[in-house]
C-alpha positions in Angstrom: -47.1 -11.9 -22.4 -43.6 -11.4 -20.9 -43.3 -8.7 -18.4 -40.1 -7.6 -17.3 -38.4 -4.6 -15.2 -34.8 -4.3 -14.5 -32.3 -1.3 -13.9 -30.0 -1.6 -16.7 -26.9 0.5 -14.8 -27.4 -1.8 -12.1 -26.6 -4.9 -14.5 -23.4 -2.9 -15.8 -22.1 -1.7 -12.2 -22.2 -5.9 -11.2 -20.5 -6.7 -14.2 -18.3 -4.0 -13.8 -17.4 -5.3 -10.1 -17.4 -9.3 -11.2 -14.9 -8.1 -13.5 -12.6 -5.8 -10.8 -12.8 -8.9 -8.1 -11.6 -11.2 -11.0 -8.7 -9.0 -11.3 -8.0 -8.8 -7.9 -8.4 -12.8 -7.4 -6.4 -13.2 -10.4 -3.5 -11.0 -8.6 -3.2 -12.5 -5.3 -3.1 -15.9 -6.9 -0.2 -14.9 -8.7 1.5 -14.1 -5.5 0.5 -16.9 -3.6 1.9 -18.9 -6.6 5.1 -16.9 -6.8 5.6 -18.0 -2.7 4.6 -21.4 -3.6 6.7 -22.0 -6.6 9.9 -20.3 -4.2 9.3 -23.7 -2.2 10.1 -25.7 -4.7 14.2 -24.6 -4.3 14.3 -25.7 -1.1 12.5 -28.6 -0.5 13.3 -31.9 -2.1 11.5 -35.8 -1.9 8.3 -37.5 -1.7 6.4 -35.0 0.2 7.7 -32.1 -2.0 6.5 -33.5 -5.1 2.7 -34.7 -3.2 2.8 -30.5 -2.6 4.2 -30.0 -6.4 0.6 -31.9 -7.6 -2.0 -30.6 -5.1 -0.2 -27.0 -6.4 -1.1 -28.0 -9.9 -4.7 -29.6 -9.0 -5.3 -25.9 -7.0 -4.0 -24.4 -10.1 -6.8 -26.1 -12.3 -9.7 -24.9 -9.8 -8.1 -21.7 -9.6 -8.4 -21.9 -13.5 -12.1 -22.7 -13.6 -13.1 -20.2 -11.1 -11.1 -17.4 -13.2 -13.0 -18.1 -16.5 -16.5 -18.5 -15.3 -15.9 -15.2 -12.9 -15.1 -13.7 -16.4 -17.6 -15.5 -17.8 -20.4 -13.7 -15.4 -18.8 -10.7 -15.5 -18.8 -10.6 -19.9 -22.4 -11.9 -19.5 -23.6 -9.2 -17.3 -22.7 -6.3 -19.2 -23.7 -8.0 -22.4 -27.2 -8.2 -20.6 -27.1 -4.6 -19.2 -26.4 -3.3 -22.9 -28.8 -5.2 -24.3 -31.8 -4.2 -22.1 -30.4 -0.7 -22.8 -30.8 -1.2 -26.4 -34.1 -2.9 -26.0 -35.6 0.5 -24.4 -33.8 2.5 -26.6 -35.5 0.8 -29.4 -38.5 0.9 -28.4 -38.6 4.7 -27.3 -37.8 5.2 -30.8 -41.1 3.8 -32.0 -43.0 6.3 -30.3 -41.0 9.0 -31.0 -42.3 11.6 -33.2 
């Protein structure tokens, strides 16, 4: 028999904050790109295109941590609405 307990709002409020820190990740890197891409203008050579690819491997981390952030974030409140629904459901068979 499966035996469960969880606080539904607490689910949502986690998702809900996965999802504002994604936002606020996401917007800092766009700055710190913006300053790193204003490099590129001034700086010429061997070294500057070394910096051009670890700014492009960063870029593809930066990637993968953004979509499974959103990932847990999407997956959090689908879990808080469905245990939500769950109770709600079955409330309603004992309902007269």
């Amino acid at each position: 028999m499966t035996t469960f307990q969880v606080d539904a709002s607490q689910i949502s409020a986690a998702g809900a904050n996965a999802a504002a820190t994604g936002n606020r990740i996401r917007s800092e890197v766009a700055g710190m790109l913006a300053q790193l891409h204003a490099l590129e203008g001034n700086w010429q050579g061997a070294a500057q295109i070394s910096f051009n690819q670890c700014v492009n491997e960063w870029q593809a981390v930066q990637a993968q941590v953004d979509t499974a952030l959103e990932s847990l974030s999407q997956r959090l409140l689908f879990a808080s609405q469905t245990y939500q629904q769950a109770e709600t459901q079955a409330q309603a068979l004992f309902a007269h």
